[in-house]
N, C-alpha and C positions, 0 to 999 in steps of 0.2 A: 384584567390586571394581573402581570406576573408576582408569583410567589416570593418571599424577601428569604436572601439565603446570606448566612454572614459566615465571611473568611477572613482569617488573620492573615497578614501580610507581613511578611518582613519587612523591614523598616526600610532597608536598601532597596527591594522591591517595589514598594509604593513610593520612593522618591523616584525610582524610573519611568515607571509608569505616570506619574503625574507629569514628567520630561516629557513624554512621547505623548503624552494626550497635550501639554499643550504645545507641543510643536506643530500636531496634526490637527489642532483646532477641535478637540474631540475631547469625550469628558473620560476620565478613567472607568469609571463604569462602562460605556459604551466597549471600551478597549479588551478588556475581563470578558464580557459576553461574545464578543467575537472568537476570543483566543477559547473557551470553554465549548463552542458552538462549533468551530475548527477541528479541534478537539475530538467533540465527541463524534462528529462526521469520520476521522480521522481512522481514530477505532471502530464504528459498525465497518467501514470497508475493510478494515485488514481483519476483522471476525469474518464479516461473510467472503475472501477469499479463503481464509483457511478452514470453512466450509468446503468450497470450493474443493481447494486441496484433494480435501479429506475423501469427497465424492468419486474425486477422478480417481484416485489412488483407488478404492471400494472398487471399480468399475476396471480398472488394468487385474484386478486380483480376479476377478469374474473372465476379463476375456485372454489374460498371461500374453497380451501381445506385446511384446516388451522389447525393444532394440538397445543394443550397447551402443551407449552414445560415442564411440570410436568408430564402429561400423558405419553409424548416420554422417558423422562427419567427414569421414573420408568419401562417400558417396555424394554429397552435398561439395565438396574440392572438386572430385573426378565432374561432375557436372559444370563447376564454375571452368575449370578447364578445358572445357567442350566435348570431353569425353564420353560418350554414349554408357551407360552402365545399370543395370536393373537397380530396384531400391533394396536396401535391405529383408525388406519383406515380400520381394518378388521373386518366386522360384528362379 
């Protein structure tokens, strides 16, 4: 059995939500635990990218391999172009 958790709702809010629960045949509660579970999914993925982030950024500061993103994109053109051309990080 899940845990009983109590929220106040604005009064505008809970007259929405009771619209959209019964337009979609669904109870408002039902409604609340999705948007909370969405939610919280929502945040661990943008925490664990800016994990992420943090890691790669740690690891460019370890290896200084670093391109200015002008050079990559004009080599990334010269190529769409057909133009034969080393990458920026090819002697």
């Amino acid at each position: 059995m899940a845990d009983t958790t109590t929220i106040r709702l604005p009064p505008q809010l809970r007259v929405r939500l009771a619209a959209l629960a019964k337009q979609g045949d669904r109870s408002v509660h039902s409604l609340i635990v999705e948007a909370v579970e969405r939610y919280a999914a929502y945040e661990e993925a943008l925490r664990a990218l800016v994990r992420e982030a943090l890691a790669a950024d740690r690891g460019l500061e370890r290896v200084r391999e670093v391109y200015a993103a002008a050079d990559v994109d004009a080599w990334l053109a010269r190529l769409a172009a057909g133009e034969g051309s080393p990458a920026p990080w090819q002697p």
